[in-house]
C-alpha positions as CSV (number, residue, x, y, z in Angstrom):
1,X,15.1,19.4,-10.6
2,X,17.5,19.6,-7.8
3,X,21.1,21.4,-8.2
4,X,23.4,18.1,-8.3
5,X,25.9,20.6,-6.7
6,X,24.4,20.6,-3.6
7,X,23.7,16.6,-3.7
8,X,26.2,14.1,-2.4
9,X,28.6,13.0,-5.0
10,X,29.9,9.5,-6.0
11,X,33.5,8.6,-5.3
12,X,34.2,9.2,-8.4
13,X,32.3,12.5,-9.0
14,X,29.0,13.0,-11.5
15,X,25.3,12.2,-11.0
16,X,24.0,10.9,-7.4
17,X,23.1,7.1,-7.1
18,X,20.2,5.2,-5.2
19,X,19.3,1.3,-4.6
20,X,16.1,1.0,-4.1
21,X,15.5,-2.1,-2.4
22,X,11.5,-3.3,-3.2
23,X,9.4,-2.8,-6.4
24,X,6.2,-2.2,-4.8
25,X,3.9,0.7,-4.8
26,X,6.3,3.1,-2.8
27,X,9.6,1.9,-4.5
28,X,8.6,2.2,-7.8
29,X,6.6,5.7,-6.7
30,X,10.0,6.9,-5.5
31,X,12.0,5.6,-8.5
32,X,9.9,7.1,-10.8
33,X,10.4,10.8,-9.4
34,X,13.5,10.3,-8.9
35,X,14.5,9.6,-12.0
36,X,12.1,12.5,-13.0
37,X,14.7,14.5,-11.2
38,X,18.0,13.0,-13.0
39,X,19.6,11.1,-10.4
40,X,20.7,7.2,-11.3
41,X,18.2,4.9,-9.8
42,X,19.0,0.7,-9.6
43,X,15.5,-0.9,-8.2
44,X,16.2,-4.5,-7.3
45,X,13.2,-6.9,-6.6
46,X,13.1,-10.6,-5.3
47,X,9.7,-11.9,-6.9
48,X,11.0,-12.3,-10.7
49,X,7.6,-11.6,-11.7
50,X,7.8,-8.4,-10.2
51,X,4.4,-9.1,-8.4
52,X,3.0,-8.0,-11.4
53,X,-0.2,-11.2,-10.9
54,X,-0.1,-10.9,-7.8
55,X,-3.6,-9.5,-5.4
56,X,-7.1,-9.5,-6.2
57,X,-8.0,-5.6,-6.1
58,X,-7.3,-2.3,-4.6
59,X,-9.2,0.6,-3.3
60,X,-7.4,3.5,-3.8
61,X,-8.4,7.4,-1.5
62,X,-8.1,10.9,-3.6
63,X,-5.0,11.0,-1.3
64,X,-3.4,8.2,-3.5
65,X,-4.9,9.3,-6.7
66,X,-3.2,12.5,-5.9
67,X,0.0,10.9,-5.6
68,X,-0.2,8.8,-8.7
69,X,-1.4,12.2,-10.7
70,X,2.4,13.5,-9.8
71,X,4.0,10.0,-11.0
72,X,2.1,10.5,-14.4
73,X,-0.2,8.2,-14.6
74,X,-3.7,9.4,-13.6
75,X,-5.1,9.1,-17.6
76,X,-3.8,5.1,-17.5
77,X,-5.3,4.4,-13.8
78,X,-8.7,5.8,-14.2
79,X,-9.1,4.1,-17.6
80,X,-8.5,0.9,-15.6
81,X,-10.1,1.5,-12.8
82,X,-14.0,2.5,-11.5
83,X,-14.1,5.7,-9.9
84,X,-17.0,6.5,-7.4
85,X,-18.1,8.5,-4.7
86,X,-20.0,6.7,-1.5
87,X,-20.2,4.0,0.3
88,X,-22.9,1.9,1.6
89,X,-23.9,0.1,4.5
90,X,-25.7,-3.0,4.9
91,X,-27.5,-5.3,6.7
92,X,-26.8,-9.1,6.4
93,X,-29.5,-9.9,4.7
94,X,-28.7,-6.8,1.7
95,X,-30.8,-4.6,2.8
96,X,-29.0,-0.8,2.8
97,X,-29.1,0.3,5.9
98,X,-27.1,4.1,4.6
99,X,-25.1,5.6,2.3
100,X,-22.4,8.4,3.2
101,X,-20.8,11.0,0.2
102,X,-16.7,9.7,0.4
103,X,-14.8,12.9,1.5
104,X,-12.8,14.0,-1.5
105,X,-8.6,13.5,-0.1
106,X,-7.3,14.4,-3.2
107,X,-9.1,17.3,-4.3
108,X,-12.5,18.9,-5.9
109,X,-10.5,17.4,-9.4
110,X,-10.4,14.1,-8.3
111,X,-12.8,11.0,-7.4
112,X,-13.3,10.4,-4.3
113,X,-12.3,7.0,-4.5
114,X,-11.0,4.4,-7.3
115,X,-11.0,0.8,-6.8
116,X,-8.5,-1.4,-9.5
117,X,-7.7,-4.5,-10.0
118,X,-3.7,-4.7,-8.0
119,X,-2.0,-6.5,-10.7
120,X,-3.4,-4.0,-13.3
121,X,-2.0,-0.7,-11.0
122,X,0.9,-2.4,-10.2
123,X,1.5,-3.1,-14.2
124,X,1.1,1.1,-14.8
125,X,3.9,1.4,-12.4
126,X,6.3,-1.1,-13.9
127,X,5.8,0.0,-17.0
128,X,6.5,3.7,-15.7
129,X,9.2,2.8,-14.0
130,X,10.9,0.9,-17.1
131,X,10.2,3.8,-19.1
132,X,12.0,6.6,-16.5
133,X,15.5,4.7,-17.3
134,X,15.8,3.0,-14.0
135,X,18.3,0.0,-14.0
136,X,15.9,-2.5,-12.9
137,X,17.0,-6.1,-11.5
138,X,14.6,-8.9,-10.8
139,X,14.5,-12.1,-8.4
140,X,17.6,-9.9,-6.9
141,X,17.9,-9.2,-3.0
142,X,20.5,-7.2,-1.0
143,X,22.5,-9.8,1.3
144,X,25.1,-7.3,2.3
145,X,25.1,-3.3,3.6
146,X,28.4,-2.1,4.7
147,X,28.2,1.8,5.1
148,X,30.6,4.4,5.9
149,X,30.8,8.6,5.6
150,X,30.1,9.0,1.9
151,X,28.1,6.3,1.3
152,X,26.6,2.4,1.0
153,X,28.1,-0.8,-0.1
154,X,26.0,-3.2,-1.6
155,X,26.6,-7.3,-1.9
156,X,23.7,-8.2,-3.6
157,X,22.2,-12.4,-3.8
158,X,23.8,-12.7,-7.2
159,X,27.3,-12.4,-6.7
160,X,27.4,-8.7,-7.6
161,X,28.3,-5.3,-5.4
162,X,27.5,-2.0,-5.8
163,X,28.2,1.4,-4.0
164,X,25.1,4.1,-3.5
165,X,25.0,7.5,-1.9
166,X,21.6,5.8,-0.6
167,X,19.3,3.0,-0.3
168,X,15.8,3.3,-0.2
169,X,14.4,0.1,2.1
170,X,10.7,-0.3,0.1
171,X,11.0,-4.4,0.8
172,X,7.6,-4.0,2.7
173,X,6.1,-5.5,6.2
174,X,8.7,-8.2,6.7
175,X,11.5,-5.5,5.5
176,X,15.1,-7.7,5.5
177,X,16.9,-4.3,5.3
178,X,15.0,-2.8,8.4
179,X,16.5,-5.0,10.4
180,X,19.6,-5.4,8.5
181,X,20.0,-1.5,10.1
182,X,19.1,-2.7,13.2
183,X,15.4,-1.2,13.5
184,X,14.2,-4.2,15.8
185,X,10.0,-3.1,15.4
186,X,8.2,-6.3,13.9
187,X,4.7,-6.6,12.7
188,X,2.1,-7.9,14.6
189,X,-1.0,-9.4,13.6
190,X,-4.2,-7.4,14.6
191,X,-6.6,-10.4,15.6
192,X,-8.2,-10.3,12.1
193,X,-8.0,-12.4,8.8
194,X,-9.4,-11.9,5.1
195,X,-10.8,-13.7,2.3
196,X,-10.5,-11.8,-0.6
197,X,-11.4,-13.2,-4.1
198,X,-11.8,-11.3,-7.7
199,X,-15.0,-11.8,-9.1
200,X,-17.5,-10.5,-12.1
201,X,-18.9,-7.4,-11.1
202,X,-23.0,-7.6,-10.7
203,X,-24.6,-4.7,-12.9
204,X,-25.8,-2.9,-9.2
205,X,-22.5,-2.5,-8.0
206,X,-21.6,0.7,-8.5
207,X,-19.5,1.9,-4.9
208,X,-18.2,-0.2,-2.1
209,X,-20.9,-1.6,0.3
210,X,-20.1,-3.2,4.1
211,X,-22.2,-5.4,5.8
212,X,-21.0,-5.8,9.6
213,X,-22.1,-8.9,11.6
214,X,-23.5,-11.9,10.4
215,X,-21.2,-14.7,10.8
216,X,-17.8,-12.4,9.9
217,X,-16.8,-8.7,11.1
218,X,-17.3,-7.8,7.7
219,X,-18.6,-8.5,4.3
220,X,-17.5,-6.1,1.7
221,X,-17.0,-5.7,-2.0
222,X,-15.4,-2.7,-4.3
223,X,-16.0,-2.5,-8.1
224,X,-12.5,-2.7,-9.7
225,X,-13.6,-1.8,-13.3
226,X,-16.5,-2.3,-15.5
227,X,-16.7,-5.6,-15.7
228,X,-15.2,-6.8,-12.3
229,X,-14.8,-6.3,-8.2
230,X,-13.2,-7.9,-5.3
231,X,-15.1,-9.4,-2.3
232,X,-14.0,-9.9,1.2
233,X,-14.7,-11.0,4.1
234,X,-13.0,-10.7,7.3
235,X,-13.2,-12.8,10.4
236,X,-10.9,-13.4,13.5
237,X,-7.5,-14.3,12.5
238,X,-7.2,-18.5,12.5
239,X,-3.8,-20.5,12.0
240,X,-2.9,-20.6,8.8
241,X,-1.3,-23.8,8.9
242,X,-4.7,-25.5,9.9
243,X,-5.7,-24.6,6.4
244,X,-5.8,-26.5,3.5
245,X,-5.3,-24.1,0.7
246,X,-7.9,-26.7,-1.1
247,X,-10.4,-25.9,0.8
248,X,-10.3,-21.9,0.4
249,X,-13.1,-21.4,-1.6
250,X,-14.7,-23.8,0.4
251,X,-13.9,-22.0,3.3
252,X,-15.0,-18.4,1.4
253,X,-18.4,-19.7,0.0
254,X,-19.3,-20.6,3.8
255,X,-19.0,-17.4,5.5
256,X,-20.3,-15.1,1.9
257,X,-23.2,-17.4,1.7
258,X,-25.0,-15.7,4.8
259,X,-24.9,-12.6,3.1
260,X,-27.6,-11.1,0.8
261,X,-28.3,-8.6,-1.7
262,X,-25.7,-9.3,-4.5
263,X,-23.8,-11.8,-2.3
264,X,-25.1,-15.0,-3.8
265,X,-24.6,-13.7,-7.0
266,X,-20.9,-13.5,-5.8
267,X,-20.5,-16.2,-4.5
268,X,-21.1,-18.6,-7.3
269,X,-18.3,-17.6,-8.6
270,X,-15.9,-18.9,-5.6
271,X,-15.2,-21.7,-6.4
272,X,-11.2,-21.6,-7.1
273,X,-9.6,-22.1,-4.0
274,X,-6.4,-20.8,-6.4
275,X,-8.2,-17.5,-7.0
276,X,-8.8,-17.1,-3.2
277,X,-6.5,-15.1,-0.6
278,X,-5.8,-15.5,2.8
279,X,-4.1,-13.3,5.1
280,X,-4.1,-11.9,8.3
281,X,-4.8,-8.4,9.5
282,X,-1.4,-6.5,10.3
283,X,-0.1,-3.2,11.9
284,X,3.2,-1.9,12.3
285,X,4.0,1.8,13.0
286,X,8.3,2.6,13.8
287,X,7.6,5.6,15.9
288,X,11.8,6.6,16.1
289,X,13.6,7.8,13.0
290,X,12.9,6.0,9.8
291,X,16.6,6.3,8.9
292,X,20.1,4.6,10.0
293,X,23.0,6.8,8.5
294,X,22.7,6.3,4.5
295,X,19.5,3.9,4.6
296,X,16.1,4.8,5.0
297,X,12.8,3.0,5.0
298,X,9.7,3.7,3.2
299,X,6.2,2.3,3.0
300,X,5.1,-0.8,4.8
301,X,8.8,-1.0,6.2
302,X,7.8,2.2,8.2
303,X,4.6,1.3,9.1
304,X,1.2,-0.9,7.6
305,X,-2.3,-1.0,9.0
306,X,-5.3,-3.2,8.8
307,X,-7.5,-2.0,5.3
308,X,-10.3,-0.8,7.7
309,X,-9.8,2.8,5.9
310,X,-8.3,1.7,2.6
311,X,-5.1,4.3,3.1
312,X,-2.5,1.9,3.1
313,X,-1.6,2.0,-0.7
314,X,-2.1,5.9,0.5
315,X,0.3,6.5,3.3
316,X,3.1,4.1,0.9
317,X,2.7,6.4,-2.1
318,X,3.1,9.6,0.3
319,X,5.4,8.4,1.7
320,X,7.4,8.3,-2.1
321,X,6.2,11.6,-2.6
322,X,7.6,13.3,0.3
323,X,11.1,11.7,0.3
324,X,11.2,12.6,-3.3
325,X,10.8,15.7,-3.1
326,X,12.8,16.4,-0.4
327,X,15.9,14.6,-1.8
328,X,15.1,16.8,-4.7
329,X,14.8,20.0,-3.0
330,X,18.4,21.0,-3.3
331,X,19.6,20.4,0.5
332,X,22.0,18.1,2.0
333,X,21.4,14.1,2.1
334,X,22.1,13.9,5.3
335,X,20.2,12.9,8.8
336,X,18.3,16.4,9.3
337,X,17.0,15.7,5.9
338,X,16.0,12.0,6.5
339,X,14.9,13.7,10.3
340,X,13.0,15.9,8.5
341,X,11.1,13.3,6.1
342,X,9.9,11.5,9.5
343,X,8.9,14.2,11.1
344,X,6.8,15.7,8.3
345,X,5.0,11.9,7.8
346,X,5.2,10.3,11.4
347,X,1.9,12.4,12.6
348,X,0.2,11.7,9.7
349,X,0.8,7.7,9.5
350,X,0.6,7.7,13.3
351,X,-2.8,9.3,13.0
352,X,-4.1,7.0,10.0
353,X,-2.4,3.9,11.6
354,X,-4.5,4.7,15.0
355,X,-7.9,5.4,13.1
356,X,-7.8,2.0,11.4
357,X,-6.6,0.0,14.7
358,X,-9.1,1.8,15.9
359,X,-12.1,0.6,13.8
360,X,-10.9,-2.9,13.8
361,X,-10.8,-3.3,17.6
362,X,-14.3,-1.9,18.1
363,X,-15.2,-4.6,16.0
364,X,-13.3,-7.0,17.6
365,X,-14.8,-6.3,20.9
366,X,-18.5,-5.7,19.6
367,X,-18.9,-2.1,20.6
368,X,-22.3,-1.0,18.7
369,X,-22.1,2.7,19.8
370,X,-18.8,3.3,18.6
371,X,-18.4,6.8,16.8
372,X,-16.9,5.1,13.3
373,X,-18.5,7.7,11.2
374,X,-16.8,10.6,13.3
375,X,-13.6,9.2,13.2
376,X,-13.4,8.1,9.4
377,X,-14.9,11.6,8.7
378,X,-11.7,13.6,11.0
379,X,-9.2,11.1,9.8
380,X,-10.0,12.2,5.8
381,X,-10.9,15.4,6.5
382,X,-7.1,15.8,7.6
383,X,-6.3,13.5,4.9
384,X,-7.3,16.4,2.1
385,X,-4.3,18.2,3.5
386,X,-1.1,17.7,1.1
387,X,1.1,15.2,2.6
């Protein structure tokens, strides 16, 4: 625990205060250690559910296990997850063309990877975060920042203000406050969409398997606990607005019903077009400082990358970690801290953020001699190092 001597203090003196705008993954990762570490935490969220239905699964790297072993809640994730430790590649038609040993990012200690259902993960962390004292406020959103010297005003979309020594931006892709601070970088969409659905898990799923061509990029599927998985399948990005939401399972079932091996068993069950996602394929990576005097940005307000490597819930949770800990390391809150948080993460999310544009554009352009397996395997291998 940090010396609160050496933090910033409120106008009115006593423990140091944060707003952290966004209840996701890395806002309620950096809520919780916070808190860990004493100082006053208000978490605001717009969705009033708190996303906590929300997504069909996750696939989560040692890297992120690691992270979620220093918020706590290791023993809660791997009960509700399925841990393993390859991943397979397939032909269209099922047939297992290879199967590669998953490098080990978080450690000898850990599994290689865990997949989980997202509502189930994201339910550990609320509860987490409820428990660590944090003043939580839901369907809430920051309309107003007004900073000076000592600290942030806050107007906030119910009526109310509030004055912080900091705000942590965690309101993810579309981030309100990163341009609010006027950080002008914008997502842009990568030329690829996914269907993702969660289903039953078939008795021989036991690790993620791709299948690459056919009539999609990709046809994949990650067990998410003993009895279920998600499925995808990615294409090239089409207009959203030319599609019924009606018709997505119809639109699902057609591209999964080329696939073999345990695809048909799959695909009997799409036939929700409510249970079926469709997004597109993203990236975003703000290369200058991820600060503006008193504010600072965190996860997918920083940065965001296609799921061709599955490190996005990864380089978010870092991301918590590092800021964190540096906030409680006893220093200054001031920009060569918040310099020094970018510069210790931008190499690492620049590098992860290439790897998986990467992937996604030799697909794209149908390159069959690309090196995949050589980048993947430097990209984790670096990823084993602690954030």
């Amino acid at each position: 625990m940090a010396d609160s001597r050496t933090l910033p203090q409120p106008p009115a003196g006593g423990t140091p205060t944060v707003l952290v705008i966004g209840g996701g993954a890395s806002g309620n990762a950096v809520t919780i250690l916070l808190r860990r570490a004493g100082i006053a935490v208000d978490l605001i969220e717009a969705k009033p559910d708190w996303n906590a239905t929300t997504g069909s699964g996750i696939t989560l790297q040692g890297n992120a296990l690691r992270v979620l072993r220093e918020l706590g809640v290791w023993e809660q994730v791997k009960a509700s997850g399925y841990a393993f430790g390859s991943l397979g590649v397939t032909a269209p038609d099922g047939t297992v063309l290879f199967v590669a040993e998953d490098i080990q990012t978080g450690g000898e200690d850990l599994p290689a990877t865990l997949g989980m259902q997202r509502p189930q993960l994201q339910q550990i962390l609320i509860d987490t975060v409820r428990a660590s004292g944090a003043d939580v406020r839901l369907g809430t959103t920051a309309e107003a920042l007004e900073q000076d010297a000592d600290g942030v005003s806050v107007r906030f979309s119910d009526g109310s203000e509030g004055r912080y020594d900091l705000v942590i931006a965690a309101d993810g892709l579309n981030s309100a406050t990163r341009a609010a601070i006027g950080i002008t970088d914008k997502p842009e969409p990568t030329g690829m969409g996914i269907w993702r659905i969660a289903a039953p898990r078939p008795e021989s799923v036991t690790r993620t398997d791709l299948a690459y061509g056919g009539p999609a990029y990709i046809a994949g599927y990650c067990p998410t606990s003993e009895n279920t998985i998600y499925a995808y399948v990615v294409e090239g990005c089409r207009d959203r607005t030319s599609i019924d939401p009606a018709t997505y399972a119809d639109e699902m079932r057609r591209l999964a019903q080329s696939y073999g091996g345990v695809w048909p068993e799959i695909t009997e069950h799409i036939t929700d077009p409510k249970k079926v996602n469709y997004t597109w394929f993203d990236h975003l990576l703000v290369e200058e400082s991820w600060h503006r005097g008193r504010v600072v940005l965190i996860g997918d307000a920083a940065h965001c990358c296609p799921p061709t490597m599955a490190q996005g819930a990864a380089m978010s949770l870092e991301d918590a970690l590092v800021l964190a800990e540096l906030l409680t390391s006893g220093r200054d809150w001031d920009d060569e801290l918040f310099q020094a948080y970018h510069d210790r993460r931008i190499p690492r999310v620049r590098t992860v953020v290439a790897a998986s544009m990467q992937i996604g554009q030799w697909q794209l352009d149908g390159v069959r001699d690309a090196d995949m397996a050589g980048l993947v395997g430097r990209t984790m291998n670096l990823l084993k190092e602690r954030p």
